[in-house]
N, C-alpha and C positions, 0 to 999 in steps of 0.2 A: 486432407487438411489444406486450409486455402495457404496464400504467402501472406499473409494480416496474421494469421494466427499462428505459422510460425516463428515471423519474428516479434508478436507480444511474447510468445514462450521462451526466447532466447533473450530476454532484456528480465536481465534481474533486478528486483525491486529495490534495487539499494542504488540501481543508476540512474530510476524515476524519482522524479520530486513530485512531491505530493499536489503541484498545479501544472494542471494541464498535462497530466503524466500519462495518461490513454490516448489522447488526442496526438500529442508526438509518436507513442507507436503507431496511432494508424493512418500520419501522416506518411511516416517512413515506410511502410507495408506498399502506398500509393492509392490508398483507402480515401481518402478524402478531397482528391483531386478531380471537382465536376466537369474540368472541362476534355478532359478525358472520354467521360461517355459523351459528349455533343459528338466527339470527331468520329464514334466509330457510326451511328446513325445521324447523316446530316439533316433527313428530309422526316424523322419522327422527332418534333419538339417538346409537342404534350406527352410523349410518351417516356422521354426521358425527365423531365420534371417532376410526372408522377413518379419515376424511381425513384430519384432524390426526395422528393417528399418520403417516399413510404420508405426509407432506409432506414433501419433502426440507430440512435446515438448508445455505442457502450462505453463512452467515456468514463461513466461514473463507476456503471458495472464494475469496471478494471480494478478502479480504483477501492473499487469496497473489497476487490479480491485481495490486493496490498493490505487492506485493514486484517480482512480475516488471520492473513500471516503474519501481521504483527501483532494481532490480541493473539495466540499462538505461542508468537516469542514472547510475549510479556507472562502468560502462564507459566510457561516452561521456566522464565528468571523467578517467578514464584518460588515452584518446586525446586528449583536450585536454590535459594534464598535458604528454603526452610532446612532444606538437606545441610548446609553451610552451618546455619545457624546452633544444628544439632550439635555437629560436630566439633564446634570452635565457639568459646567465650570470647568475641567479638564485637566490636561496635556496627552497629548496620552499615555504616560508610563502607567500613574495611571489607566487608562482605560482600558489596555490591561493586567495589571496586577488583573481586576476582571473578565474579563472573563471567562464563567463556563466552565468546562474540558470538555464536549463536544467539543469544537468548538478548539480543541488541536489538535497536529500533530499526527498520529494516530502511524507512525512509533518511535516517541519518549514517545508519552505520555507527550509532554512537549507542551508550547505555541510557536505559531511557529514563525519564524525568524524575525526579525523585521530589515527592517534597514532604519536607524533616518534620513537621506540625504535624499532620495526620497520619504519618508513616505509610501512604500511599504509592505506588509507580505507578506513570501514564503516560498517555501520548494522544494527540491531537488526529484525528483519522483525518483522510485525504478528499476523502467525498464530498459532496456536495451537501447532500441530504444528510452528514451526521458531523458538520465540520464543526457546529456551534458545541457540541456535546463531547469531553473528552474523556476516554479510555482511563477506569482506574482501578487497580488494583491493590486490596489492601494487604498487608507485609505485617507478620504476628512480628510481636518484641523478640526480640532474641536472648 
């Protein structure tokens, strides 16, 4: 395993923010730093800009991995929701305000969005390609 990937594996998702949050692990890793390879080949130019060109970007990657575990935690508050809701004659509030901190947004640390009209949870994914489009989950009546 290189040192880029093990310290994306040691930054847990709850200390990335959802901008630029790949791009700072692979800054720290020293991943991103081209002038790095100029110094180790002085006298091959073209050969190092075709590396940088042909590098792959997994900034976004990273960050859909963040999504996957927070659509994830948002099931799982699901299942907890419903399992609550069995158990206890309860206002949905009251119910989602015991939910254990597992099943929280992973980029807030907080419980995620509720909103009281459609009786849905959601969250805004961090990516590029799906940030216009947000995560929702819908929550039977209790």
């Amino acid at each position: 395993m290189n040192h880029a990937m093990e310290i994306i594996e040691a930054t847990p998702p709850s200390r990335l923010s959802s901008e630029n949050a790949g791009q700072k692990a692979l800054e720290r890793a020293g991943c991103m730093n081209t002038e790095m390879l100029f110094c180790k080949h002085p006298g091959n130019y073209i050969g190092e800009v075709l590396v940088l060109m042909g590098r792959p970007d997994y900034t976004d990657y990273l960050l859909r991995i963040y999504d996957a575990d927070a659509l994830l935690r948002l099931v799982r508050a699901q299942l907890e929701y419903k399992l609550a809701a069995k158990q206890a004659n309860a206002d949905s509030l009251v119910i989602l305000a015991r939910l254990p901190p597992e099943t929280f947004n992973p980029y807030t640390d907080k419980p995620f969005d509720w909103d009281t009209e459609c009786g849905v949870l959601w969250f805004k994914p961090g990516s590029d390609r799906d940030k216009d489009k947000p995560v929702e989950i819908r929550l039977p009546k209790p």
